[in-house]
PALUM-278098 format. One line per field, with one value per residue (C-alpha): z, y, x; residue number from 1. Coordinates in Angstrom, 3 decimals. Example, Ala and Ser with C-alpha at 12.3 -4.5 7.8 and 13.67 -1.06 7.14 Angstrom:
<nodes>
c3 = 7.800;7.140
c2 = -4.500;-1.060
c1 = 12.300;13.670
num = 1;2
</nodes>
This chain:
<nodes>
c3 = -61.409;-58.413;-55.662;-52.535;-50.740;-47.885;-45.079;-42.949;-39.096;-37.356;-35.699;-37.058;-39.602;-42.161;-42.189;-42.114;-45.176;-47.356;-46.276;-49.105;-51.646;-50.909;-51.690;-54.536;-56.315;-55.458;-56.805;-60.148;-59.632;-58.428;-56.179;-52.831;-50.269;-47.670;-46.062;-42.499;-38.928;-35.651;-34.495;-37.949;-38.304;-36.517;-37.715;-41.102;-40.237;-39.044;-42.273;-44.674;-42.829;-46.544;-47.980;-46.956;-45.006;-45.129;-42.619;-42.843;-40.846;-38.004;-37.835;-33.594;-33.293;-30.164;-29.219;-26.935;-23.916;-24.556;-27.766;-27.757;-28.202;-31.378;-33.963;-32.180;-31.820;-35.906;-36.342;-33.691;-35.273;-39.170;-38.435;-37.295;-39.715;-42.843;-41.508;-41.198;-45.084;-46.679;-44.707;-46.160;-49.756;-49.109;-47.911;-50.456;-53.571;-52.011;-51.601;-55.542;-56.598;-54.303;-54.665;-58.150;-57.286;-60.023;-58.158;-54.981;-53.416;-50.653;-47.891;-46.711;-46.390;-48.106;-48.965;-49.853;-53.766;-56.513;-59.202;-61.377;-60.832;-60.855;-57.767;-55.730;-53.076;-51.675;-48.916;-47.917;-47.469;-50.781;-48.632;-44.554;-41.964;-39.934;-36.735;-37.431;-36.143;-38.747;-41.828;-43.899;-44.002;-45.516;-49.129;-47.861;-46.605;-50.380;-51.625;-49.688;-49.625;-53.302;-53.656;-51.238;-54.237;-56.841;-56.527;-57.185;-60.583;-59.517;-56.223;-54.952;-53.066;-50.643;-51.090;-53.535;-56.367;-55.787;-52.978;-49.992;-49.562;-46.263;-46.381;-47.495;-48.663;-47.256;-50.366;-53.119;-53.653;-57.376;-57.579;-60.875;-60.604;-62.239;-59.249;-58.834;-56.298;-55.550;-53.287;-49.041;-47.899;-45.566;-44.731;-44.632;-48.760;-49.522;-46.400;-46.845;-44.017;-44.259;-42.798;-39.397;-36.750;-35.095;-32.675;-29.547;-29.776;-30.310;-28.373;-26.212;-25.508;-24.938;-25.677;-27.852;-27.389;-29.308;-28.629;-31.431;-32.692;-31.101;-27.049;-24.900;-25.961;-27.215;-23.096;-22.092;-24.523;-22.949;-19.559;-19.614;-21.792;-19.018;-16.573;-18.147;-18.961;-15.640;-14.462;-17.138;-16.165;-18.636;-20.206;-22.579;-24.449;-25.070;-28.277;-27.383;-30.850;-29.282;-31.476;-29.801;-26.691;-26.559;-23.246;-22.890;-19.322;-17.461;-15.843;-13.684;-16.215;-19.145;-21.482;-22.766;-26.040;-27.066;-30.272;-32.550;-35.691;-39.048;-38.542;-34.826;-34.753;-37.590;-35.078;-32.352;-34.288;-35.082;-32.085;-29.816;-29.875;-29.530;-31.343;-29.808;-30.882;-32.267;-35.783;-37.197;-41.580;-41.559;-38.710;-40.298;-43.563;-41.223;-39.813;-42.807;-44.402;-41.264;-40.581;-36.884;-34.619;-33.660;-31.745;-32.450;-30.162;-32.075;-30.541;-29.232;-31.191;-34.342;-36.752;-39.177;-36.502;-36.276;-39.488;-40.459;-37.347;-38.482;-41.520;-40.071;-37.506;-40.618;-42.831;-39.705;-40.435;-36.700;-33.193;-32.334;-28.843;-27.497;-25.034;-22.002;-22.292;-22.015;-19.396;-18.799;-18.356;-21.484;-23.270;-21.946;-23.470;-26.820;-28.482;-27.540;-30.262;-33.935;-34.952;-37.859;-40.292;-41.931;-45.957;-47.195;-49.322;-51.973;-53.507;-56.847;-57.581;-55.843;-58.313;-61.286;-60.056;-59.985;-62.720;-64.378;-62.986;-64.216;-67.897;-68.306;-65.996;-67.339
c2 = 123.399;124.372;126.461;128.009;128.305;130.779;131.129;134.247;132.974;135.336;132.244;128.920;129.540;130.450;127.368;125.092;126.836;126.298;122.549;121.497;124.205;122.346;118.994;120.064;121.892;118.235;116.199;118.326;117.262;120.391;120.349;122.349;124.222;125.656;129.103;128.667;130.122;128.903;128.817;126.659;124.300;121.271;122.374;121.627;118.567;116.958;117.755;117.377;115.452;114.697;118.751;121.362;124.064;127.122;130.344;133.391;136.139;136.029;138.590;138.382;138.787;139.894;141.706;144.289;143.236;144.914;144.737;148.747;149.120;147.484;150.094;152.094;149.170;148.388;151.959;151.685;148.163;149.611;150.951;147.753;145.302;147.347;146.629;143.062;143.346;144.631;142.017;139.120;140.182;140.092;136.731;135.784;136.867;134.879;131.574;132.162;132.247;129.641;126.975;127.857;128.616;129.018;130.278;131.903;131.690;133.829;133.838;137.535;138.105;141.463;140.675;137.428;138.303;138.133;140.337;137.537;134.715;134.606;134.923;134.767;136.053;134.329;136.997;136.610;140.115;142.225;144.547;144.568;144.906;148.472;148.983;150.786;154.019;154.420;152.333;155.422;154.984;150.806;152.973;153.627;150.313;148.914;151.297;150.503;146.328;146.852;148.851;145.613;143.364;144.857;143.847;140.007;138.201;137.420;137.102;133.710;134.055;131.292;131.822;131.179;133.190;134.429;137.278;136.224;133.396;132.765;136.875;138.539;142.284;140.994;138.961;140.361;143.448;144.140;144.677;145.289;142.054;138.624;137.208;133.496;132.236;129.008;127.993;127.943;125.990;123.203;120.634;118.056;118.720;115.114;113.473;112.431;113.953;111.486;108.938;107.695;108.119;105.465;103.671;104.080;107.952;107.943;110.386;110.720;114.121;116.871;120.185;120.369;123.995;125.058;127.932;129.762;133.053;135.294;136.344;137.360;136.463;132.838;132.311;134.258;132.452;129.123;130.162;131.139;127.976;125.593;127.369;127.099;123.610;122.422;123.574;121.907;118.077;115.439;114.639;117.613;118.800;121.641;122.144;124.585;124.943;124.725;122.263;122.603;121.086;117.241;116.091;115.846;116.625;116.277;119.127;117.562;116.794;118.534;116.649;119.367;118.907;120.818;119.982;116.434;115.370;116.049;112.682;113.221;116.577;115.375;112.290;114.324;116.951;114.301;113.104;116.094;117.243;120.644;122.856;126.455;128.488;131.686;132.625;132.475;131.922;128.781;127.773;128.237;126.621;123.536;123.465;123.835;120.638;118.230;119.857;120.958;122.017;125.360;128.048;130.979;133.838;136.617;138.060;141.727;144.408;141.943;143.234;140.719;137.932;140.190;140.920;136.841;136.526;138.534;136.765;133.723;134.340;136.482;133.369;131.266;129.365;128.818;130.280;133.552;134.417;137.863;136.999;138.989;136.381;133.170;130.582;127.459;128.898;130.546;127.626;125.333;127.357;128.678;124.572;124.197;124.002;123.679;122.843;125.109;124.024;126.009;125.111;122.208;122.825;120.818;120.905;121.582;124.756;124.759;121.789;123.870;126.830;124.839;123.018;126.418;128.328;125.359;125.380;128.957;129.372;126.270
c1 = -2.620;-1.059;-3.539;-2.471;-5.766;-5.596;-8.474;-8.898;-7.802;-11.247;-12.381;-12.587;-15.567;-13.355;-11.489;-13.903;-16.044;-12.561;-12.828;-15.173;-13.755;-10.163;-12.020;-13.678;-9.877;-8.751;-11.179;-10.771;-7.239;-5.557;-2.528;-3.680;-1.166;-2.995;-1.685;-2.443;-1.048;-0.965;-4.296;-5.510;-2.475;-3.712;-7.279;-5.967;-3.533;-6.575;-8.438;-6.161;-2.796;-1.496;-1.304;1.268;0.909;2.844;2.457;0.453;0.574;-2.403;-5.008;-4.396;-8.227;-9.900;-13.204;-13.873;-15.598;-18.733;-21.171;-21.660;-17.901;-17.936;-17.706;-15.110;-13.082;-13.027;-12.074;-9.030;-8.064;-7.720;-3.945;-2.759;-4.886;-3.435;-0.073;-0.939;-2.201;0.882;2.642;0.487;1.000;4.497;4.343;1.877;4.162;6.858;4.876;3.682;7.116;8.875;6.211;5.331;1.757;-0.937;-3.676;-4.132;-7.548;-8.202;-10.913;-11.590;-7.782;-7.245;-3.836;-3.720;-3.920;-0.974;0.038;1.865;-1.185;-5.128;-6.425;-10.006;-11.401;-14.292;-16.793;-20.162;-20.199;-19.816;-21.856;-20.176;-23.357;-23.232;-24.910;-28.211;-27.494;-24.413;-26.782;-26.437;-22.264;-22.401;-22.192;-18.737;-18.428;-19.177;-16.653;-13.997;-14.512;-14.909;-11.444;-9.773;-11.622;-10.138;-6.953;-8.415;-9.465;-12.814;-15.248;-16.784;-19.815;-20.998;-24.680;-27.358;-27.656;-31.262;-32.461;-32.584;-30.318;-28.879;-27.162;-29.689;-28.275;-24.915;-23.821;-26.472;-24.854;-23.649;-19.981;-18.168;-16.222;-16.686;-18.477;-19.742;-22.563;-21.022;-23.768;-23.853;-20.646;-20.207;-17.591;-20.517;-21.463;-20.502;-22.425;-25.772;-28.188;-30.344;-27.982;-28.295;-26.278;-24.786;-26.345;-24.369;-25.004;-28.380;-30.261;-27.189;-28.076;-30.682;-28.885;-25.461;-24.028;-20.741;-19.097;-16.388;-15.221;-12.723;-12.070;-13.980;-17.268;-16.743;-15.638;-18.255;-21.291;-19.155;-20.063;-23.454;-24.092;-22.809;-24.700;-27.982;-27.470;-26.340;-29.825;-31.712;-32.388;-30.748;-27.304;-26.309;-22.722;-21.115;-17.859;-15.464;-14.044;-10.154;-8.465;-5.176;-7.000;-7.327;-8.707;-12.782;-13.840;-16.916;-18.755;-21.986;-24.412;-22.337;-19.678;-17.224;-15.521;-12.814;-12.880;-14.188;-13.385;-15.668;-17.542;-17.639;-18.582;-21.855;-22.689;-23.244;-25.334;-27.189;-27.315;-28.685;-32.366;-31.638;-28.577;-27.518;-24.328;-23.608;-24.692;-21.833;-22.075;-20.094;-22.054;-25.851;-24.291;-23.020;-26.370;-28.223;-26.200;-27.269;-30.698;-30.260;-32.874;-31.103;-31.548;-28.798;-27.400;-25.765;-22.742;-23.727;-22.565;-21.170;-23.819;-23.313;-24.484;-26.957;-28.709;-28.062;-30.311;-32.847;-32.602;-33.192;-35.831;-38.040;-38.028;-38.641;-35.087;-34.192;-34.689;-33.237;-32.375;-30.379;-27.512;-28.973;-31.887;-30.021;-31.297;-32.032;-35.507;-35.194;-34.119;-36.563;-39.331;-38.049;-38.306;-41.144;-43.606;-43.048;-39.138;-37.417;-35.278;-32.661;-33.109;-31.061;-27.823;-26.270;-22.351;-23.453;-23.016;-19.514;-18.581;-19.669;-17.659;-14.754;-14.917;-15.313;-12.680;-10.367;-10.773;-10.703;-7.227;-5.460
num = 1;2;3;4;5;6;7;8;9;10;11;12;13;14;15;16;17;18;19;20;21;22;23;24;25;26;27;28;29;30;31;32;33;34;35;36;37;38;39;40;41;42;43;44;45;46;47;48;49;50;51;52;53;54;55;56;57;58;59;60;61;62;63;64;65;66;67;68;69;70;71;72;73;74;75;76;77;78;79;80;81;82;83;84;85;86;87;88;89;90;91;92;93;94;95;96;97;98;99;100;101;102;103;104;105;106;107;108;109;110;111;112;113;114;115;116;117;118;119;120;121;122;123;124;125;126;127;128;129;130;131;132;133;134;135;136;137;138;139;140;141;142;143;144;145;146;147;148;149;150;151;152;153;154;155;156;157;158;159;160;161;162;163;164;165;166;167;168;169;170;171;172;173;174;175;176;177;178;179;180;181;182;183;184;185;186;187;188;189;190;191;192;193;194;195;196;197;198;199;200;201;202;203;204;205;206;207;208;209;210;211;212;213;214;215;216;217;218;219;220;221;222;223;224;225;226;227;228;229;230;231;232;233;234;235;236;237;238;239;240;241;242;243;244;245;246;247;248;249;250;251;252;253;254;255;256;257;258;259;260;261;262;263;264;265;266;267;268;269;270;271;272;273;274;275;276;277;278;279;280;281;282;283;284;285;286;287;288;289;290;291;292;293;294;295;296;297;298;299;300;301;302;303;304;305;306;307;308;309;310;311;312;313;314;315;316;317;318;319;320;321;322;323;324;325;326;327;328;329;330;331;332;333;334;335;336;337;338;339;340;341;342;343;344;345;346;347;348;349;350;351;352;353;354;355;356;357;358;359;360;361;362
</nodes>
């Protein structure tokens, strides 16, 4: 069975939640292309330097400068992102039929879907978070995510199956779709959190901050990050999620990453005392996998980020901290006390799904 496995380019969370979904197809002994563009190619040549990669239009991402603007800015941005839909299931068709695809699996892009092959779609979001003022509208929302759904075989949640999960309302919405909870997702399924790090990295640092998601905010959480922890005493890191970017520099007390590895990237999670980034799905299911101590700082006006924090915070999962707070000060004071832990996840689920999926398609 030949898959062409195709991963939304809205940051990098996308990519790295199809890492262990592309393992699993593989270890079931699927053939995997992935559909990638250029801000995900050597994101994927790192992961994967042995599979083929073929391009996708990109979704050319970027948020307004200010969280209030949000929901205007979505509405401005439809136009151009249906264009950009009818363009991938162009593209799409023609991969199916040139590469002899079997299945295309989709994450969250609307158009990457056949109409001669099965294909998924995989959204933690069968119901898309509106700000609270416009709540009443999500019906609409539903309606028209389940309309883009439609046009797929069947829908692949990454959450567990029971109320609340790690979405809450987001992904326990019924749908009239074969849909299967395939359990939270993480690149680090396979890797035992109970192993140690190694010893040379021990304690190496006090605060690990990484920074993702689309302009301006991730340069803007980068800055205020750097800030804060150039006042706080100790050796701390920040990951600036830019994979494209290979040279590590040194900022006073502050080691800046552009980007590390999978086994890098776990060390020095494992590493750090302290964990603080944006709450970003992929992100609390990374977390969740190596147990972080983290602290999370929705972007303002992404309501998603939003209700996942409120999520988190209710079930006591993690810290929760608004942008306009951030400080060292801040900082300082929200660990201490008690630590949270986001609830472990396992690959199980996932496995089954797959496993699944490939006896009733072959």
């Amino acid at each position: 069975m030949k898959i062409l496995v195709a991963p939304l380019d809205w940051g990098l969370g996308h990519a790295t939640r199809c890492v262990p979904v592309i393992e699993a197809f593989l270890e079931a002994k699927a053939e995997v292309i992935i559909g990638s563009c250029a801000n995900l190619k050597s994101f994927f040549a790192e992961a994967f330097p042995q599979l083929e990669q073929v391009e996708l239009p990109s979704y050319g991402i970027e948020y307004p400068t200010h969280g209030y603007q949000m929901p205007a800015w979505l509405l401005s941005q439809l136009p151009r992102l249906q264009k950009i839909v009818k363009e991938e299931h162009k593209i799409v068709e023609s991969i199916v039929e040139s590469k002899k695809i079997d299945v295309v699996f989709s994450d969250n892009r609307f158009g990457a879907y056949s109409t001669k092959v099965p294909s998924v779609y995989m959204t933690h979001q069968l119901r898309i978070a509106f700000p609270f003022a416009s709540r009443f509208l999500e019906g609409f929302g539903v309606r028209f995510h389940t309309e883009k759904m439609s046009k797929f075989s069947e829908i692949w949640v990454p959450d567990l199956p029971d109320f609340p999960g790690f979405a809450g309302r987001l992904s326990h919405e019924k749908i009239n779709k074969p849909c299967r909870y395939i359990g939270p997702l993480s690149r680090f399924l396979d890797i035992s959190k109970t192993e140690k790090p190694k010893a040379n990295i021990e304690n190496q640092f006090c605060f690990l901050g990484m920074v993702s998601g689309v302009e301006p905010m991730r340069t803007h959480l980068e800055n205020l990050l750097l800030e804060a922890f150039q006042k706080i005493p100790g050796k701390h890191a920040l990951l600036l999620g830019k994979p494209e970017i290979k040279e590590i520099v040194e900022k006073g007390n502050v080691v800046l990453y552009p980007h590390l590895s999978k086994e890098k990237f776990r060390e020095l999670v494992l590493s750090a005392k302290y964990f603080v980034s944006r709450p970003g799905y992929s992100t609390i299911m990374d977390q969740a996998v190596l147990g972080a101590n983290c602290l999370f700082v929705p972007t303002p006006g992404q309501t998603e980020q939003i209700y996942l924090s409120k999520i988190i915070s209710k079930f006591r999962y993690a810290r929760v901290m608004k942008e306009s707070k951030l400080s060292a000060e801040s900082l300082e004071q929200a660990f201490a006390g008690s630590v949270y832990r986001l609830p472990f996840a396992d690959s199980s689920l996932l496995k089954k799904a797959v496993f699944e999926f490939m006896e009733q398609y072959k």
